[in-house]
MARBA-98292 format. One record per residue (C-alpha): residue in one letter; x, y, z. Coordinates in nm, 4 decimals, padded with zeros to 6 digits, always signed. Layout:
<pt><type>A</type><X>X</X><Y>Y</Y><Z>Z</Z></pt>
...
//
This chain:
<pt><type>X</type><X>+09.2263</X><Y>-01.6896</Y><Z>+08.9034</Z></pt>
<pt><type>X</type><X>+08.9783</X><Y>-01.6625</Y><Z>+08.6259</Z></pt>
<pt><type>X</type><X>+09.0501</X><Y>-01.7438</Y><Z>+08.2777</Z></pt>
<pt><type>X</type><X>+09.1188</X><Y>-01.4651</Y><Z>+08.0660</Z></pt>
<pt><type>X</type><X>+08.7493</X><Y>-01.3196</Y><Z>+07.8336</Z></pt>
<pt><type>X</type><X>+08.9336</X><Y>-01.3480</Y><Z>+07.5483</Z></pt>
<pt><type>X</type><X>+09.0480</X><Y>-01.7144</Y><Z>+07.5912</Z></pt>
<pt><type>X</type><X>+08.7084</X><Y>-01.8243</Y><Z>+07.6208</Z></pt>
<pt><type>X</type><X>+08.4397</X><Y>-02.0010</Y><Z>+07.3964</Z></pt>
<pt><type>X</type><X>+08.0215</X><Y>-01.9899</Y><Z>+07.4346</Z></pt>
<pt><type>X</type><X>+08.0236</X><Y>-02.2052</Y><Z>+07.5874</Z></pt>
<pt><type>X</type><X>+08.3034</X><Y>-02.1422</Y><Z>+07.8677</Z></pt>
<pt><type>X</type><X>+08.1802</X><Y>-01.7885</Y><Z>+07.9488</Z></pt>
<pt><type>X</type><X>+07.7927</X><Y>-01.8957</Y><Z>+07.9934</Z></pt>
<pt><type>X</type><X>+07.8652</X><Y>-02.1660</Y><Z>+08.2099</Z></pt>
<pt><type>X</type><X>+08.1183</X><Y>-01.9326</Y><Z>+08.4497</Z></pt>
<pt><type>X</type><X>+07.8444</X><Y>-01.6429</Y><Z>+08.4154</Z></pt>
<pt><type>X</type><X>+07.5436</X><Y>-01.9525</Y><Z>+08.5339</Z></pt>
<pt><type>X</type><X>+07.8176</X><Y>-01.9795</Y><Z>+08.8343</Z></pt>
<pt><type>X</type><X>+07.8637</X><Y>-01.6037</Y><Z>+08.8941</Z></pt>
<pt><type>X</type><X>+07.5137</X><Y>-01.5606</Y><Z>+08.9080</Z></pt>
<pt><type>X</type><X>+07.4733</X><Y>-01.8352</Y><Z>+09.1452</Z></pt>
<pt><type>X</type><X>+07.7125</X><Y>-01.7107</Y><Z>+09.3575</Z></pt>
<pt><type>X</type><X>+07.5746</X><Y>-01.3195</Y><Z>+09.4218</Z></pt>
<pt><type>X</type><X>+07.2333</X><Y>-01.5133</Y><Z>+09.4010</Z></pt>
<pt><type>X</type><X>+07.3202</X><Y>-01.6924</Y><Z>+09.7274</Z></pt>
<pt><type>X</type><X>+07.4949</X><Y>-01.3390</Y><Z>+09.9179</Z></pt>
<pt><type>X</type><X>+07.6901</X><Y>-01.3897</Y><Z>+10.2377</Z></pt>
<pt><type>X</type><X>+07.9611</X><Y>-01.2457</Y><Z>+10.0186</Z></pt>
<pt><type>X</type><X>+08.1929</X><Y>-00.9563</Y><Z>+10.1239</Z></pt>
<pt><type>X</type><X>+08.0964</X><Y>-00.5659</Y><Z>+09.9373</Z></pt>
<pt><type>X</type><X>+08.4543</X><Y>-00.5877</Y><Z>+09.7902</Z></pt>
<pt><type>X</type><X>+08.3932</X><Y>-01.0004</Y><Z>+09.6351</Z></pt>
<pt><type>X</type><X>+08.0782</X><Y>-00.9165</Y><Z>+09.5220</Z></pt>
<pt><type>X</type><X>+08.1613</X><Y>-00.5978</Y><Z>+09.3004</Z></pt>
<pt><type>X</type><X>+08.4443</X><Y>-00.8394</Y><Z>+09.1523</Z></pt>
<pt><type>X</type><X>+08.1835</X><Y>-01.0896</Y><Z>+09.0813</Z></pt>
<pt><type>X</type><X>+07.9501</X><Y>-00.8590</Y><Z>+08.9038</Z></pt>
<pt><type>X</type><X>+08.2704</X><Y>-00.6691</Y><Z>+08.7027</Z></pt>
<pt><type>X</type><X>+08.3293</X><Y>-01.0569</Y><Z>+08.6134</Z></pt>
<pt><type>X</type><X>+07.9887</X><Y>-01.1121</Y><Z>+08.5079</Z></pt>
<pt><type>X</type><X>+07.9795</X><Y>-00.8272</Y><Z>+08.2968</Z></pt>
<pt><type>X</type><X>+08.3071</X><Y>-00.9262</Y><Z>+08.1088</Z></pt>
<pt><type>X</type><X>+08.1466</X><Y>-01.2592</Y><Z>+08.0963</Z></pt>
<pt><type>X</type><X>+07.7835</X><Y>-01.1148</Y><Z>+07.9546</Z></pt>
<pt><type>X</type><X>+08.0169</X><Y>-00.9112</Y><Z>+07.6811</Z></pt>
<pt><type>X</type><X>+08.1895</X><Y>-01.2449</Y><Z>+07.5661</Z></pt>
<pt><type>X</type><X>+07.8864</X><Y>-01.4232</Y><Z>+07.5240</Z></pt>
<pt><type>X</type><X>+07.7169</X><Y>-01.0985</Y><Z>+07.3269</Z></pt>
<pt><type>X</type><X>+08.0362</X><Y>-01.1084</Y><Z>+07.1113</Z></pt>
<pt><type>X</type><X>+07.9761</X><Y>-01.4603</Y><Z>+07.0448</Z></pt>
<pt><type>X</type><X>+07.6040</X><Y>-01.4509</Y><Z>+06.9687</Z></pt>
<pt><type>X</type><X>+07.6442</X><Y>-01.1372</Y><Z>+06.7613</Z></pt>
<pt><type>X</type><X>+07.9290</X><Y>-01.3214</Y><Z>+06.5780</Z></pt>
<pt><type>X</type><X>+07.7173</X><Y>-01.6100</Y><Z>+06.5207</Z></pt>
<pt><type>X</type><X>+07.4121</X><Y>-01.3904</Y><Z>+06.4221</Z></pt>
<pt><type>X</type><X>+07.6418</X><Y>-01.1876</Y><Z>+06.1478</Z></pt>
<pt><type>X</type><X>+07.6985</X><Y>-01.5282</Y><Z>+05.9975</Z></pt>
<pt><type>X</type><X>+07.3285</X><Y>-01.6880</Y><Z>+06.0006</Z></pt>
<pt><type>X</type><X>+07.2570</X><Y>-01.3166</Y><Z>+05.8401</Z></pt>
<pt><type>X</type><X>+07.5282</X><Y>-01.3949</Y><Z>+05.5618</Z></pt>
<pt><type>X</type><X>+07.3787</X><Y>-01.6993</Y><Z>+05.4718</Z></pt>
<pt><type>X</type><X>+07.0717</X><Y>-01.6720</Y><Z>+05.4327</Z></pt>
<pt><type>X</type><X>+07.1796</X><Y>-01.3313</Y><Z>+05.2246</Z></pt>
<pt><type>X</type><X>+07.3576</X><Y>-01.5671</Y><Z>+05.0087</Z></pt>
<pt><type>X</type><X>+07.0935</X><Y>-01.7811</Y><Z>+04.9411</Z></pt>
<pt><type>X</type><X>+06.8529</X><Y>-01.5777</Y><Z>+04.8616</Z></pt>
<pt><type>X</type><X>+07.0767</X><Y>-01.4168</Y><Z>+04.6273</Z></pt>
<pt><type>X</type><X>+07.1294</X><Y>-01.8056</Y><Z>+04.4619</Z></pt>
<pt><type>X</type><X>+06.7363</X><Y>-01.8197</Y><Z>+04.4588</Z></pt>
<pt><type>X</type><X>+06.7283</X><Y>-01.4939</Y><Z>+04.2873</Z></pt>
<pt><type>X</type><X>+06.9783</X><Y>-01.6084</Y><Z>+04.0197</Z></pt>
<pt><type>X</type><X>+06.7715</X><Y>-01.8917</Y><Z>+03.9788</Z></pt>
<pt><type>X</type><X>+06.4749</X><Y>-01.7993</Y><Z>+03.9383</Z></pt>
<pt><type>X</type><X>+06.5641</X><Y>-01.5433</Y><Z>+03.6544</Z></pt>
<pt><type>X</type><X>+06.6499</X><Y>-01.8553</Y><Z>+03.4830</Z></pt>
<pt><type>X</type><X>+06.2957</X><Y>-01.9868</Y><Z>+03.4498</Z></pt>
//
């Protein structure tokens, strides 16, 4: 059985989303495995969007913060 979403890293969820994808990719799967593929893809896809957003947020609150140091700085001068 598949690992639970919220159990799983970046990394984890892009490489089983690169295997879902493979997988309806290639067919010769049944209507019924399919839909749970793409209803696993989708959980997978939301994971990774969680992750990047996450990751975003932080790059966002950094480079706030250092601007905000510059700022300080340069008032200084």
């Amino acid at each position: 059985m598949a690992e639970p979403t919220t159990a799983l890293g970046y990394e984890q969820a892009r490489d089983e989303l690169i295997e879902v994808v493979r997988k309806l990719e290639a067919g010769g799967t049944s209507l019924e495995d399919s839909l749970a593929l793409w209803e696993r893809g989708e959980e997978l896809a939301q994971v990774c969007r969680h992750w990047l957003e996450g990751a975003r947020a932080r790059l966002d609150s950094a480079l706030a913060a250092r601007e905000a140091a510059d700022a300080g700085g340069s008032e200084d001068d």
